[in-house]
ZADO-1210 file (C-alpha; in nm, 4 decimals, padded with zeros to 6 digits):
<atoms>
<atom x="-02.2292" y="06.2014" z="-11.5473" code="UNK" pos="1"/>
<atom x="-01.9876" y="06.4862" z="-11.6650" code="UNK" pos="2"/>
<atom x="-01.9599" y="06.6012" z="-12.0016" code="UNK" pos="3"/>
<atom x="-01.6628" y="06.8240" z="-12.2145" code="UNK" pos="4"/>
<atom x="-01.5758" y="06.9038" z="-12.5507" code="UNK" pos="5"/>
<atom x="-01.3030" y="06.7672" z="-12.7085" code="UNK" pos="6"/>
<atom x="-01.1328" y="07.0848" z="-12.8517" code="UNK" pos="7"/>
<atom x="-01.2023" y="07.4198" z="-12.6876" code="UNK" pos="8"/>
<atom x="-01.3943" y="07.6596" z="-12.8960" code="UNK" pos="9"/>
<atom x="-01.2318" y="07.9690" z="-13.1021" code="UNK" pos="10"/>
<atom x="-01.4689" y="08.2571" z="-13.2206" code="UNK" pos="11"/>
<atom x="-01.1849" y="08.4081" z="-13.4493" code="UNK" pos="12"/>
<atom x="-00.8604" y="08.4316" z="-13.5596" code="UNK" pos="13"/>
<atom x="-00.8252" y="08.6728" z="-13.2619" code="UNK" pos="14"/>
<atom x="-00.5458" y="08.5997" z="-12.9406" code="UNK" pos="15"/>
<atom x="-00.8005" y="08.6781" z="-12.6559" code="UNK" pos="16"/>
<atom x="-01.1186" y="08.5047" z="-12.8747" code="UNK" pos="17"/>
<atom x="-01.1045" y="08.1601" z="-12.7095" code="UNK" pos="18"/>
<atom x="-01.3999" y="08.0494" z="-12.5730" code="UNK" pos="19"/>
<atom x="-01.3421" y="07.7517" z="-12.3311" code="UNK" pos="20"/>
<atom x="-01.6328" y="07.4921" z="-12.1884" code="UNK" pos="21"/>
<atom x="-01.4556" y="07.3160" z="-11.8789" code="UNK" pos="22"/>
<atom x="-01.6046" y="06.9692" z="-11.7991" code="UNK" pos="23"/>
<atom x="-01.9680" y="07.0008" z="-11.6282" code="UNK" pos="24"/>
<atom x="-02.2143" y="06.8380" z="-11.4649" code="UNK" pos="25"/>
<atom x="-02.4851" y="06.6757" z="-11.6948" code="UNK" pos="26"/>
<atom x="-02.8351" y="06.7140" z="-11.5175" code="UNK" pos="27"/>
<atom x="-03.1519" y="06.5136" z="-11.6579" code="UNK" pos="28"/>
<atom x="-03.2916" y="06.8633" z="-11.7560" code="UNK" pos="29"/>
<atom x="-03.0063" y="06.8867" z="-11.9927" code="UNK" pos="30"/>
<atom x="-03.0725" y="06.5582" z="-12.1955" code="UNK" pos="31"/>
<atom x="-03.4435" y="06.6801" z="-12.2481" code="UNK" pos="32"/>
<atom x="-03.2422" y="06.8384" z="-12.6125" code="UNK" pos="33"/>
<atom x="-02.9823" y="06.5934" z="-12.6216" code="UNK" pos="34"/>
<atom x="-03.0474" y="06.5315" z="-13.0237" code="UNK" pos="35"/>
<atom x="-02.9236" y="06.9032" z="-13.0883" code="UNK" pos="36"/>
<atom x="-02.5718" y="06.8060" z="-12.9624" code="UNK" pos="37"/>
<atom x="-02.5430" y="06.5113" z="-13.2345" code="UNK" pos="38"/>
<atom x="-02.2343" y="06.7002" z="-13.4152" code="UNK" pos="39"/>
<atom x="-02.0939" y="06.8359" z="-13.0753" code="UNK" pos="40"/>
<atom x="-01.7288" y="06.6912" z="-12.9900" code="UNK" pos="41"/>
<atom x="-01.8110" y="06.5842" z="-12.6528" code="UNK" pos="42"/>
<atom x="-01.7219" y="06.3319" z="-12.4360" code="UNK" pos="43"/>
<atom x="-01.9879" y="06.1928" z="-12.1487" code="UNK" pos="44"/>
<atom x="-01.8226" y="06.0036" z="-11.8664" code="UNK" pos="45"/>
<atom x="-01.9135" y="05.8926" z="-11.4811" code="UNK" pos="46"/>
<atom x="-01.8880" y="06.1167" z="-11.2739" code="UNK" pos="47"/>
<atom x="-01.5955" y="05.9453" z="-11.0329" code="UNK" pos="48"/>
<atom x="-01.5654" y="06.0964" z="-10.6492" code="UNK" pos="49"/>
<atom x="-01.2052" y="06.1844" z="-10.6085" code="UNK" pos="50"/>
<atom x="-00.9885" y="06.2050" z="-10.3699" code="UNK" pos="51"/>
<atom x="-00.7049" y="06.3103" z="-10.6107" code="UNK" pos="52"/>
<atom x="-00.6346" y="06.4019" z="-10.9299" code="UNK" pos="53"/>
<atom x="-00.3580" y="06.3387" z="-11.0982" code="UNK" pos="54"/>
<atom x="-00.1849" y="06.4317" z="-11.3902" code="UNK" pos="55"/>
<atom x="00.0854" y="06.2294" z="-11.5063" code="UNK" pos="56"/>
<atom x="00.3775" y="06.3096" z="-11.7703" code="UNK" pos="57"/>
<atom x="00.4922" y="06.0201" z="-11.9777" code="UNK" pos="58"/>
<atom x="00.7718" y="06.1136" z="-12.1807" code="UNK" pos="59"/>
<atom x="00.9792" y="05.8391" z="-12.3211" code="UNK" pos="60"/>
<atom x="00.9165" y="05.5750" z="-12.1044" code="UNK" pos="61"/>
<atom x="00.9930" y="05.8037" z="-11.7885" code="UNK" pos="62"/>
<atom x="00.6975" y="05.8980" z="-11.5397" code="UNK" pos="63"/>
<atom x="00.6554" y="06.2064" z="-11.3948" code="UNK" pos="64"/>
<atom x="00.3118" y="06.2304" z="-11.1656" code="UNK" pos="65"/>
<atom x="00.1801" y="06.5864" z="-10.9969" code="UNK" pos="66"/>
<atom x="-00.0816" y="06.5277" z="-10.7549" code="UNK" pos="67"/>
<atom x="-00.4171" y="06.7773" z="-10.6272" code="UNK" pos="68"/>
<atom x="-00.6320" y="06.7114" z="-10.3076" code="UNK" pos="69"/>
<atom x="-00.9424" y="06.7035" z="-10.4071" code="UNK" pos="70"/>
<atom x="-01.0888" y="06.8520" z="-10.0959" code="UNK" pos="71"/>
<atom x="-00.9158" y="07.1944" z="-10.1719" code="UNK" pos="72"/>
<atom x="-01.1384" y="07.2964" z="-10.4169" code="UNK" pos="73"/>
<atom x="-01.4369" y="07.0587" z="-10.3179" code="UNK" pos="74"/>
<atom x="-01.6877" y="07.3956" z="-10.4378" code="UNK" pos="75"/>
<atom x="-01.5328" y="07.2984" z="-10.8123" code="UNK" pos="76"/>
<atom x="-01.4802" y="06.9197" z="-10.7787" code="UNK" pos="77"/>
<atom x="-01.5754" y="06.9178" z="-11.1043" code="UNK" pos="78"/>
<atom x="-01.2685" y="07.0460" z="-11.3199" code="UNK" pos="79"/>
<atom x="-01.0005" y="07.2378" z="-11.0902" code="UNK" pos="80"/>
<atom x="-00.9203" y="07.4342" z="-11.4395" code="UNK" pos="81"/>
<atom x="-01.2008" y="07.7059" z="-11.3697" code="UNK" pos="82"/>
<atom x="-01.0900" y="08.0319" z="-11.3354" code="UNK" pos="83"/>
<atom x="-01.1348" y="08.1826" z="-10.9535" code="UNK" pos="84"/>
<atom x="-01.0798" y="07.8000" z="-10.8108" code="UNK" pos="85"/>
<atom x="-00.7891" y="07.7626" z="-10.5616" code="UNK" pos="86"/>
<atom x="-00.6508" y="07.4502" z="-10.6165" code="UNK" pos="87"/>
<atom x="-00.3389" y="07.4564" z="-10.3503" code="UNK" pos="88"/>
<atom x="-00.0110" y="07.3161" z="-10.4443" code="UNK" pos="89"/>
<atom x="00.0698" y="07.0558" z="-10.6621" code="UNK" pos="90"/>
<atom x="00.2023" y="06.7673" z="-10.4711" code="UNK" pos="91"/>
<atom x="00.4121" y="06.4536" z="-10.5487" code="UNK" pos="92"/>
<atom x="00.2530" y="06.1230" z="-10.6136" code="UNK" pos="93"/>
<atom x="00.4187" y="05.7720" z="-10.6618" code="UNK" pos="94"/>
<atom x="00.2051" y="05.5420" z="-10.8512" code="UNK" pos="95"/>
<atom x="00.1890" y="05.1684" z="-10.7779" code="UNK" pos="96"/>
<atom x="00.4261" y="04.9618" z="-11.0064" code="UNK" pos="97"/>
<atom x="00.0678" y="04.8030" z="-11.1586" code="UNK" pos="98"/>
<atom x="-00.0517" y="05.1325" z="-11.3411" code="UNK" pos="99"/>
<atom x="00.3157" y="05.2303" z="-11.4238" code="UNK" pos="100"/>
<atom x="00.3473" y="04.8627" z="-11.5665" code="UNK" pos="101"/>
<atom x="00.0438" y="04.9461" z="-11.7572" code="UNK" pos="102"/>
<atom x="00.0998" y="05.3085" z="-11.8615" code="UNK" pos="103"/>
<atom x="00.4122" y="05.1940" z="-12.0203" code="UNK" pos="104"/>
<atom x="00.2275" y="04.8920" z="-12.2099" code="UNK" pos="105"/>
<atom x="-00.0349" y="05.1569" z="-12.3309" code="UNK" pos="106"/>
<atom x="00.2145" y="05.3816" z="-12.4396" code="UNK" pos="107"/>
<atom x="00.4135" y="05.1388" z="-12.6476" code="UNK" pos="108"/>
<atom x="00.1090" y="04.9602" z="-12.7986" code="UNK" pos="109"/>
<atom x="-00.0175" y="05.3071" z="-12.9663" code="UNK" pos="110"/>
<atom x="00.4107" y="05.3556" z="-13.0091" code="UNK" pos="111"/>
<atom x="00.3854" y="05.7425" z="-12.8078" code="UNK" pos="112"/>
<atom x="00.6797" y="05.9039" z="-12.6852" code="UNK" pos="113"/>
<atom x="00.4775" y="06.1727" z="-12.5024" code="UNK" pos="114"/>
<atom x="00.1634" y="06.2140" z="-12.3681" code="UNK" pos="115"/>
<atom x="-00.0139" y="06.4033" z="-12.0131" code="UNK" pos="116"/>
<atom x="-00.2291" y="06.1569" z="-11.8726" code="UNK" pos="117"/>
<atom x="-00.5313" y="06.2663" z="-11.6089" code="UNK" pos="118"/>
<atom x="-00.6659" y="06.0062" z="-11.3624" code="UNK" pos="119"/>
<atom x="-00.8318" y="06.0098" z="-11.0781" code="UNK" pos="120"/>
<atom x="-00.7787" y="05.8350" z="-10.7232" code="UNK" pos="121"/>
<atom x="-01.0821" y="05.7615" z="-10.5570" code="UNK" pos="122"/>
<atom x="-01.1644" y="05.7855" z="-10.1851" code="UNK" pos="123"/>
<atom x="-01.1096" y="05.3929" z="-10.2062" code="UNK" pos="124"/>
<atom x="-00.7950" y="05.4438" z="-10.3199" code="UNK" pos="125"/>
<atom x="-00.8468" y="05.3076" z="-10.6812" code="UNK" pos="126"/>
<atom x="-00.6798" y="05.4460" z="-10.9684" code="UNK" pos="127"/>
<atom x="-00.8883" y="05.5433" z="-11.2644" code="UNK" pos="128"/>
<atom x="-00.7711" y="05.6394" z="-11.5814" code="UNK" pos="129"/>
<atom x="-00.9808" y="05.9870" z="-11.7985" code="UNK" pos="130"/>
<atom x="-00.7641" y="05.9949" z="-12.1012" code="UNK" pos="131"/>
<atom x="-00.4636" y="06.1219" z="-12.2514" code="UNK" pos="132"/>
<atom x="-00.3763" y="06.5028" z="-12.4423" code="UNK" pos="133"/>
<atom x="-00.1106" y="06.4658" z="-12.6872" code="UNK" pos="134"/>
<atom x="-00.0152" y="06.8554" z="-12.5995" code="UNK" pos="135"/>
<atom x="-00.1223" y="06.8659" z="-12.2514" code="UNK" pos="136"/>
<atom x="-00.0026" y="07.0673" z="-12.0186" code="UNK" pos="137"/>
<atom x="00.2921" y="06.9548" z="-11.7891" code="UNK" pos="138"/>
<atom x="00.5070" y="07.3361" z="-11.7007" code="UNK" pos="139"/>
<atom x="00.3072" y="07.3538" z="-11.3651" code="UNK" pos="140"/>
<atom x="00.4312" y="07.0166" z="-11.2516" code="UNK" pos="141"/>
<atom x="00.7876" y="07.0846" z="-11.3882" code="UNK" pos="142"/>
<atom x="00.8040" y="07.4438" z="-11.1826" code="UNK" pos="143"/>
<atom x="00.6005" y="07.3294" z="-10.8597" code="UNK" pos="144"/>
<atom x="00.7706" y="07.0031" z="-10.7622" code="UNK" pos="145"/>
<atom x="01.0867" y="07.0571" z="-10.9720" code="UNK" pos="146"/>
<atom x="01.0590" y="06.7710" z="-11.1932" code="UNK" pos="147"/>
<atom x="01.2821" y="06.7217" z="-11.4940" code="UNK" pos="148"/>
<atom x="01.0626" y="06.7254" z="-11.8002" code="UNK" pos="149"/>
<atom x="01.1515" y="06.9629" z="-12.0376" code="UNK" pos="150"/>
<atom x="01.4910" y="06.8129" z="-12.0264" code="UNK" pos="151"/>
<atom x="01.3101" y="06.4553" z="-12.0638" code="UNK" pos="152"/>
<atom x="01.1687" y="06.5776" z="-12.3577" code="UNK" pos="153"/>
<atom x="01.5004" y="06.7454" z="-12.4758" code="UNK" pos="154"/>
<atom x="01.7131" y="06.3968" z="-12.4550" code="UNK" pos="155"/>
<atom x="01.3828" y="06.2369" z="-12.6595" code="UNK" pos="156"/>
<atom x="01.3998" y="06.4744" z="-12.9569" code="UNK" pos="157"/>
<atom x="01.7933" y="06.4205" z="-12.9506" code="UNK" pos="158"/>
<atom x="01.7479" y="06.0668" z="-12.9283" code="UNK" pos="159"/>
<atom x="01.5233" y="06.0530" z="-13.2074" code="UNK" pos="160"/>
<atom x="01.7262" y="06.2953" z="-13.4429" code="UNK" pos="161"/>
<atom x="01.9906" y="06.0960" z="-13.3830" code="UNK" pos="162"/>
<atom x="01.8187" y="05.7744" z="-13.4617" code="UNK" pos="163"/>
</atoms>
């Protein structure tokens, strides 16, 4: 299993004072104190073998997807985010109609306008969903494969203002 917090730590009020945990590897030596991490924002999850990641921009009902290969940064399968890990280039990545079909139901149901979604493609080819970040990240997607999101989310706020 894999574990990560929730929110990343901040040791003060300070720019350069943010202390970040990226998601981990949870060995059985590391449950032998599991009750001290009772009040710890943490999520646990299977560990899933990947053969992509993918991080997906949903913004309005449009779908923008950024894919990374897995195998170039097998030494930090774990979470690509580390500092020092080479991830290679983002890549595009068309997801079947099934998941979009679904995205968009999961989106409306909780009524979100935006959201960055991260799942994971197995080796089997199966798509599995991690969860979604209200803020997350999407610039790298927008400047490596030239995709139109900040203007997505542009026309959205206009929409809505003019609603």
């Amino acid at each position: 299993m894999v574990s990560k917090l929730l929110t990343p730590l901040s040791r003060s009020m300070e720019a350069n004072s943010s202390f970040f945990l990226y998601t981990s590897i949870v060995k059985e030596e590391d449950l032998q104190d599991a009750e001290s991490l009772r009040y710890c924002p943490m999520v646990f999850q299977e560990q899933i073998p990947k053969q992509q990641e993918l991080r997906v921009v949903y913004v309005n009902g449009n779908v923008f997807v950024g894919a990374l290969n897995a195998d170039m940064y097998a030494a930090a399968k774990v979470d690509w985010r580390k500092p020092g890990v080479e991830v290679g280039a983002w890549q595009h990545h068309q997801l079947p109609d099934e998941v979009v079909c679904r995205l968009k139901a999961f989106m409306g149901k909780f009524e979100l306008l935006f959201g960055a979604l991260d799942f994971i493609v197995t080796p089997s080819g199966e798509y599995v969903f991690l969860e979604i970040n209200p803020v997350g990240e999407w610039g790298m997607l927008e400047k490596d494969l030239d995709l139109p999101i900040a203007s997505a989310i542009a026309d959205a706020l206009l929409q809505r203002k003019n609603e």
